[in-house]
C-alpha positions as a printed Julia matrix, in Angstrom:
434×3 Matrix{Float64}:
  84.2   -116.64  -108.08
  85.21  -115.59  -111.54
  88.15  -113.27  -111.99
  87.22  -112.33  -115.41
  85.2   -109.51  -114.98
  86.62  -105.44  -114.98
  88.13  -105.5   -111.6
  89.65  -109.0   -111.89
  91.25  -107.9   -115.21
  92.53  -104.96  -113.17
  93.86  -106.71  -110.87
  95.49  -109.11  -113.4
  97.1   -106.33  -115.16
  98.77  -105.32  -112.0
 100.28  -108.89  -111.02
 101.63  -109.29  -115.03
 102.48  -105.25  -115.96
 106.32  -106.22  -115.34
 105.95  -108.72  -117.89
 104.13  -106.92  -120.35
 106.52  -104.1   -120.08
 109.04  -106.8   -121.41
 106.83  -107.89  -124.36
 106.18  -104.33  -125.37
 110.09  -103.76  -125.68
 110.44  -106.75  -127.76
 107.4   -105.93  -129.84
 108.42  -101.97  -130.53
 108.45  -101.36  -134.35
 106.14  -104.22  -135.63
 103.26  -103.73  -137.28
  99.37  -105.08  -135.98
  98.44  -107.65  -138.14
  95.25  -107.24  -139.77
  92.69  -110.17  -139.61
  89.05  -110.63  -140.75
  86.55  -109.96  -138.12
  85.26  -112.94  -135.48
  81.91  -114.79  -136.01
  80.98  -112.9   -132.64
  82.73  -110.03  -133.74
  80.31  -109.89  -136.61
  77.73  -110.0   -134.38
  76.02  -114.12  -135.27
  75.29  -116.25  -132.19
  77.79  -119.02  -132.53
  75.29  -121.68  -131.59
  73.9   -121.57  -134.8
  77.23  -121.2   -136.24
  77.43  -124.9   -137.52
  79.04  -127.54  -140.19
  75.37  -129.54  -141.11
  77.27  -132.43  -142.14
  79.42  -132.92  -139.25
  76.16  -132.37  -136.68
  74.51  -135.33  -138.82
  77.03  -137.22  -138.11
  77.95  -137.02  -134.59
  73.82  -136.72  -133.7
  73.95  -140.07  -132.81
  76.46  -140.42  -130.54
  75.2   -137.68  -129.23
  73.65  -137.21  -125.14
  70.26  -139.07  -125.85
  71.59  -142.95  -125.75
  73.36  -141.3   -122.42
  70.45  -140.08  -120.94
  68.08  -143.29  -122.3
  71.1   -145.39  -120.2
  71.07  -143.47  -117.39
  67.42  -143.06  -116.8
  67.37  -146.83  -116.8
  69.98  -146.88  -114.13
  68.54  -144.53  -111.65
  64.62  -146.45  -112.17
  66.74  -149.87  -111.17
  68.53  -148.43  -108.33
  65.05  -146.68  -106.97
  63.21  -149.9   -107.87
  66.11  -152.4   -105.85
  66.25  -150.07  -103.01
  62.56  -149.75  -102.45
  62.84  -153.64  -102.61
  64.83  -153.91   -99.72
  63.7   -150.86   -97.48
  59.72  -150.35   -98.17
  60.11  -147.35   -95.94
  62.27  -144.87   -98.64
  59.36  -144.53  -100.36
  58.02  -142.72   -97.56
  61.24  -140.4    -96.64
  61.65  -137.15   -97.74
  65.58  -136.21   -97.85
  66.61  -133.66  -100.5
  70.27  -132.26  -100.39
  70.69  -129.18  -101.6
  74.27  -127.6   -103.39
  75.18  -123.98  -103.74
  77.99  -123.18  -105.66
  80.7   -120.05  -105.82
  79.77  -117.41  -108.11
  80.38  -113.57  -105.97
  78.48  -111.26  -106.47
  75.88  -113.65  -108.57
  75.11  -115.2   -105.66
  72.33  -112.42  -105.41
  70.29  -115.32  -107.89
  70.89  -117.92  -105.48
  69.77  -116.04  -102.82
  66.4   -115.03  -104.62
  65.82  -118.63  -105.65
  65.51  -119.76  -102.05
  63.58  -116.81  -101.54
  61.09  -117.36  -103.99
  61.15  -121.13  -103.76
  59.94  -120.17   -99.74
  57.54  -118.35  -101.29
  55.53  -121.22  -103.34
  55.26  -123.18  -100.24
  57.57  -126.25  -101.96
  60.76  -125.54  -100.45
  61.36  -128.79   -98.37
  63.87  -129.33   -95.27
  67.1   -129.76   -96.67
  69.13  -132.89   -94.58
  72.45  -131.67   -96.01
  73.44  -128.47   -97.37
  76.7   -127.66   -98.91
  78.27  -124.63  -100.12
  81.36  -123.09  -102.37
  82.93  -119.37  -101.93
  79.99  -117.22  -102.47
  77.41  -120.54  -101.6
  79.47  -120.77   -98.41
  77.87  -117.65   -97.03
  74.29  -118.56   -97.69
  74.74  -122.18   -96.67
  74.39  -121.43   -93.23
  71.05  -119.53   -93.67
  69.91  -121.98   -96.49
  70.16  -124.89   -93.45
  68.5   -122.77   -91.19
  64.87  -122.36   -93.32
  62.9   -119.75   -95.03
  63.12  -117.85   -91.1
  66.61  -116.16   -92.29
  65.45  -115.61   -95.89
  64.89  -111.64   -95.18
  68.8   -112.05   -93.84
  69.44  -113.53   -97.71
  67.87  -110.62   -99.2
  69.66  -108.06   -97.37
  73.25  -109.25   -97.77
  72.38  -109.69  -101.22
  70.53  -106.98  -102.68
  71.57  -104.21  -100.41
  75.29  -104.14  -100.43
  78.03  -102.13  -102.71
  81.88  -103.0   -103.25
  82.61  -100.76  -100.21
  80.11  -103.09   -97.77
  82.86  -105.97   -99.16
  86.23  -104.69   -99.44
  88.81  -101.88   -99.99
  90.92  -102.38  -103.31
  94.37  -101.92  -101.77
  96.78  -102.44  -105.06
 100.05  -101.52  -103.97
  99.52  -103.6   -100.56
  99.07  -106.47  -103.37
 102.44  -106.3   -105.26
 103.92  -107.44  -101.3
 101.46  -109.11   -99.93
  98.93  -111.9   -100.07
  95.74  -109.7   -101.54
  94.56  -107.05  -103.83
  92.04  -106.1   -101.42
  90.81  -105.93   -97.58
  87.97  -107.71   -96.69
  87.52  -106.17   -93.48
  84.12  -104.97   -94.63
  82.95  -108.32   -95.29
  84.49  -109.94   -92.0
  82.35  -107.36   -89.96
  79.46  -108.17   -92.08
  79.87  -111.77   -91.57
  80.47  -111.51   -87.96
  76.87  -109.75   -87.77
  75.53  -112.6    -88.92
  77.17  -115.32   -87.91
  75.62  -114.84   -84.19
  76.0   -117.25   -81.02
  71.85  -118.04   -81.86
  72.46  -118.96   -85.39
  75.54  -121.35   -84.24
  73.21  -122.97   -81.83
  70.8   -123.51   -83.88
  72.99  -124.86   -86.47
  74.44  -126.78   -83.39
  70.81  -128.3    -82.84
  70.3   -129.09   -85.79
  73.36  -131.25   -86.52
  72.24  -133.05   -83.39
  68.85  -134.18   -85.33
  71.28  -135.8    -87.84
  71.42  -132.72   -90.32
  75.07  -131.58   -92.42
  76.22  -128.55   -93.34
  79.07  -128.47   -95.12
  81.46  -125.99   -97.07
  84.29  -126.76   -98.38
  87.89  -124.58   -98.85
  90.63  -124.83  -100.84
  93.96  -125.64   -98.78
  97.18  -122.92  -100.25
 100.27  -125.19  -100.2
  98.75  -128.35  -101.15
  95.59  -127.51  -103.65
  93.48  -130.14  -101.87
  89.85  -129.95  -101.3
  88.72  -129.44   -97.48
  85.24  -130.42   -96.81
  84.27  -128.5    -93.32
  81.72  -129.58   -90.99
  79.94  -126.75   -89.94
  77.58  -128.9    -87.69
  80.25  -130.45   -85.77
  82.08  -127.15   -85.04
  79.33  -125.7    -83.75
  78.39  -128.8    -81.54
  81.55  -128.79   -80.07
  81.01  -125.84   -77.1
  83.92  -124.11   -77.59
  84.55  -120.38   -76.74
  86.14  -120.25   -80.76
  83.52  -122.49   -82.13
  82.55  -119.22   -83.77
  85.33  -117.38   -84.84
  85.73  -120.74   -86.68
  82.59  -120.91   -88.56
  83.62  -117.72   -89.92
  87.21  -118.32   -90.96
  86.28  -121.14   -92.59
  82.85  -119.2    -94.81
  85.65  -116.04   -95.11
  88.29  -118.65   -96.55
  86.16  -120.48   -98.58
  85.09  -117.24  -100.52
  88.69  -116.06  -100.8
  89.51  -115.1   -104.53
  93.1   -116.33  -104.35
  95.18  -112.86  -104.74
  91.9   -110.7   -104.67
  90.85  -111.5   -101.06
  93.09  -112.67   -98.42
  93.65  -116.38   -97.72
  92.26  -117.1    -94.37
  94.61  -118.46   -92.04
  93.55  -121.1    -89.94
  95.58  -122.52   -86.78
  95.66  -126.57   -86.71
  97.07  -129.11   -84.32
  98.92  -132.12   -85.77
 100.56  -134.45   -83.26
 100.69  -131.68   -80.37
 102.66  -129.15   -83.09
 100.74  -125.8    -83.62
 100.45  -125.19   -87.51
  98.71  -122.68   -89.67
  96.97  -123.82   -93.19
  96.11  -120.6    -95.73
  92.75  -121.28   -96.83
  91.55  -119.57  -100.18
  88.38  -120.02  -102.46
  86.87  -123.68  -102.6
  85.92  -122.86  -106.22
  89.79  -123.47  -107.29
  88.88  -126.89  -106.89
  85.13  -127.47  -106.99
  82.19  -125.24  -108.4
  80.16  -127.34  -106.38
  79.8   -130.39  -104.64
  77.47  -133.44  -102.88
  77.73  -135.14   -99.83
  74.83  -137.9    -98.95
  72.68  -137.24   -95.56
  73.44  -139.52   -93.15
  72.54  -142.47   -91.93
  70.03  -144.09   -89.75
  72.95  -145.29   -87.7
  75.21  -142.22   -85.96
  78.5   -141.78   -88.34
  76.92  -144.15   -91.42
  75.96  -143.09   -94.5
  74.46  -146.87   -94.2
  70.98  -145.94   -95.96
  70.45  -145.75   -99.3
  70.19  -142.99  -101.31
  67.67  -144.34  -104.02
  64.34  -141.33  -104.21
  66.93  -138.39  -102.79
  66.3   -135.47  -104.33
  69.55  -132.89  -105.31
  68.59  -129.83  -105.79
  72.22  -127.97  -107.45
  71.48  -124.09  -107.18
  74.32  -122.38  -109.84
  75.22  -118.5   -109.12
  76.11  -118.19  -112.56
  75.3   -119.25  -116.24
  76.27  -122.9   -117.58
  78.31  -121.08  -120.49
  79.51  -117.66  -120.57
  77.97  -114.86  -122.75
  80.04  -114.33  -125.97
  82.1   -111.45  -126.21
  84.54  -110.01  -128.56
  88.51  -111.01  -127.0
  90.69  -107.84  -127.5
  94.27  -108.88  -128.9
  95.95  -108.11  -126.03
  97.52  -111.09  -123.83
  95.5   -110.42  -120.75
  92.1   -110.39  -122.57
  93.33  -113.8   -123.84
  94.6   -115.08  -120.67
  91.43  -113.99  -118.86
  88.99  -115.24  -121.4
  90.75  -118.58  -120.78
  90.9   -118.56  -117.84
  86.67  -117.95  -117.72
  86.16  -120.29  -119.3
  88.04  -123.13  -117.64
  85.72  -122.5   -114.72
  82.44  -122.49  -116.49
  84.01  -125.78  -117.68
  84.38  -126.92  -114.35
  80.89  -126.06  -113.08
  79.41  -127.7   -115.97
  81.63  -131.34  -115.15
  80.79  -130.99  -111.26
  77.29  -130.82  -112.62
  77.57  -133.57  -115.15
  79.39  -135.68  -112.33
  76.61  -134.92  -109.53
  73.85  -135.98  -112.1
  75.73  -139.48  -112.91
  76.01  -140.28  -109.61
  72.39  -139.67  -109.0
  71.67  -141.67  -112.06
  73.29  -144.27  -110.73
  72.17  -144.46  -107.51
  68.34  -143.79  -107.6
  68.12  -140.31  -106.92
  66.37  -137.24  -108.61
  68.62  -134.47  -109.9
  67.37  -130.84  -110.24
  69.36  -127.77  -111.27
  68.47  -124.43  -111.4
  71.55  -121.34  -113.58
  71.12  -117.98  -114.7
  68.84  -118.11  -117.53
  71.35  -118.22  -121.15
  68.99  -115.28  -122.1
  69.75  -112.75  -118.82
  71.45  -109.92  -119.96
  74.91  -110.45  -119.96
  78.36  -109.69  -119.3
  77.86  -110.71  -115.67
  80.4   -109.34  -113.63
  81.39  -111.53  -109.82
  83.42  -109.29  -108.72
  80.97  -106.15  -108.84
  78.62  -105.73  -106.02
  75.83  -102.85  -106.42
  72.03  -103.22  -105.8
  71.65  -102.17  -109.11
  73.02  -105.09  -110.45
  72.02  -107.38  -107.87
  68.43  -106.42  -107.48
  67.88  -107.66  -110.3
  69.77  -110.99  -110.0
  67.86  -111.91  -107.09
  64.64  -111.1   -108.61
  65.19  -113.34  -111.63
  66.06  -116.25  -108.76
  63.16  -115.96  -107.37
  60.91  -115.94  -110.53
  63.02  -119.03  -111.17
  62.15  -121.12  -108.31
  58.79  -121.88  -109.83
  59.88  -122.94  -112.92
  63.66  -122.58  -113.77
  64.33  -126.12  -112.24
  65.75  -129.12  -115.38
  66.35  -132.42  -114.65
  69.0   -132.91  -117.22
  72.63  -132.43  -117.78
  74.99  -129.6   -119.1
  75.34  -130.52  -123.04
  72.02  -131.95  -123.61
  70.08  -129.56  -124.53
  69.97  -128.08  -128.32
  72.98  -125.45  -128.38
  74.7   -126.92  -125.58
  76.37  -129.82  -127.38
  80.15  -129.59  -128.91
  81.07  -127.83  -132.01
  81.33  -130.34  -134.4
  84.06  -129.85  -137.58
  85.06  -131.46  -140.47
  85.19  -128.48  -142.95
  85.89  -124.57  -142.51
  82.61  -123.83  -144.8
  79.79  -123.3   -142.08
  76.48  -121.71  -142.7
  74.6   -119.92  -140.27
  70.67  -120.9   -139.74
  68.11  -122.02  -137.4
  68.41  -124.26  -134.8
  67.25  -126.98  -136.67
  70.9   -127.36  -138.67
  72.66  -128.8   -135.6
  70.26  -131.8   -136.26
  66.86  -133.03  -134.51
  66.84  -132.27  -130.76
  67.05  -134.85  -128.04
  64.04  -136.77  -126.89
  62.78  -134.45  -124.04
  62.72  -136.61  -121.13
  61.47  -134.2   -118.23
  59.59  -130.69  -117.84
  62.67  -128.38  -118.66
  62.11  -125.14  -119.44
């Protein structure tokens, strides 16, 4: 979840007002520099803000030798494991990976929604989910039967139906906010039917996974969901939802979730906070053939990445302020890290034989988005444009190939502004994308 919108800058102003109290004091008596106005201050679109020299120049190295290479890769590794196990041409698996995104995850949640409504939507072996993606995993795994559940949590609800901003309770304690509202929510739906069927399911050699962020030592926890609820436990539950709750825990907006552990006989308790702080998303591979292996091959697998968000972040003017720096930064650091998990996930199933497909928020939606703002007026809409997308919003290629993704390449400070065409001839097309 992004912390970059209104109420995360709120929030932010709250945690650093001491300091800026301190900068002000130092500042008192100097003038504001005055500077010309920014290329998006002046209203251009920066992607055709280019150097036509340097684009010549780097066109070549650019992602189409890349995606030539790894096309080749993935045909060899489908071609050598069809060789040695006839029978994977014959096997539908497809894994499918939500990632965080808040409030935007009202465009995942239409995207399975629609996509149940063409009649394509396959059985997913493994599903895997991030903050926001954590809460619709579970119903994601579960089929197009809990799709109405989807719409309602995501079209229906308002900040209130999620938390209660509680600033002064933040300067002392763990969060900004009580997520009571969203507990009680989650607890609704999180029923003992759903966790056995979830339970049954993991028994037919299906994965659900989400994945937290541990406090005190940063490291990525992958949680089986399955195996928690096969267990039979009176807390299998209560479980499921600390972990979904801690996974979608904006570190100092919601409260970490505390979880109680067991190592060597000594009762512990990890703080669990927001998975995205250390993945936007992420794959695991269904398993085996064999119980406990991940033996079979994963050649003719189809991912299918679902993104609650946009692969780059609409540009906006940056006040001069250092919290509108700091939080523009800090935005885009994570779009950067949704765009490598993609990048990664689509090498790997380059390399091993299997067929990538990603669906984001169209770069033309009406932006700013705001994560942190829930209101069916703002999500209605979101989950609408998911579902129009599951017919045809789907590309099979990276983040950075298409034209206007790429890097801005410099060797001069005299740009021009024109068509697309300046940034050099586009990449061979080498699937359906939109």
């Amino acid at each position: 979840m992004l912390m970059t919108e209104p109420f995360g800058r709120r929030c932010l102003a709250a945690v650093v007002s001491v300091l800026a109290a301190l900068a002000i004091a130092g500042c008192a008596g100097r003038g504001r520099l005055r500077v010309p106005s920014s290329p998006v201050g002046a209203g251009l679109d920066v992607r055709h803000v280019v150097d036509p020299s340097a684009r010549r120049e780097a066109g070549a190295a650019g992602f189409e030798e890349i995606e030539r290479r790894a096309e080749l890769a993935r045909a060899r590794a489908l071609a050598d494991a069809l060789r040695s196990d006839p029978e994977l041409a014959r096997s539908d698996r497809n894994v499918l990976c939500l990632s965080g995104g808040g409030a935007l995850g009202a465009y995942s949640a239409g995207v399975l929604y629609g996509w149940s409504r063409t009649g394509t939507r396959p059985e997913f072996q493994v599903v895997t989910g991030i903050s926001t993606g954590a809460l619709i995993a579970p119903f994601a795994f579960l089929g197009p039967e809990y799709d109405e559940v989807l719409k309602d949590l995501y079209t229906s609800v308002n900040n209130r139906d999620i938390f209660r901003l509680r600033p002064v309770r933040g300067v002392f304690g763990e969060s900004f906010s009580d997520i009571t509202p969203l507990a009680r929510k989650l607890d609704a739906a999180l029923t003992p039917e759903l966790v056995d069927a979830i339970a049954r399911e993991h028994g037919k050699g299906r994965r659900l996974y989400v994945g937290t962020t541990e406090l005190e030592s940063q490291r990525f926890v992958v949680w089986d969901l399955g195996a928690i609820a096969a267990r039979g436990r009176p807390d299998d539950r209560v479980l499921l939802k600390q972990v979904c709750l801690g996974s979608a825990a904006i570190p100092g907006l919601f409260p970490p979730s505390h979880i109680r552990i067991r190592v060597n006989g000594q009762e512990l308790v990890e703080r669990h906070v927001d998975g995205g702080v250390s993945r936007a998303l992420f794959f695991r591979p269904p398993a085996g053939r064999l119980p406990g292996h991940w033996s079979e091959p994963l050649a003719g697998t189809k991912v299918w990445c679902v993104v609650a968000g946009k692969l780059y972040d609409d540009q906006q003017p940056v006040g001069r302020s250092s919290i509108g720096v700091l939080s523009r930064s800090a935005s885009g650091v994570l779009y950067a890290q949704t765009r490598g998990d993609l990048t990664r996930i689509w090498a790997h199933a380059a390399a091993t034989g299997m067929d990538f497909r990603m669906t984001t928020i169209p770069n033309s939606y009406p932006g700013p988005l705001s994560s942190t703002e829930f209101s069916p007026r703002l999500l209605r809409p979101l989950f609408e444009e998911g579902t129009r997308s599951a017919a045809d919003g789907w590309r099979t290629r990276p983040p950075g190939a298409l034209p206007g993704e790429g890097d801005r390449e410099r060797s001069t400070t005299d740009l021009v502004f024109g068509p697309e065409d300046l940034a050099g001839p586009p990449p061979r097309v080498l699937s359906d994308d939109r």
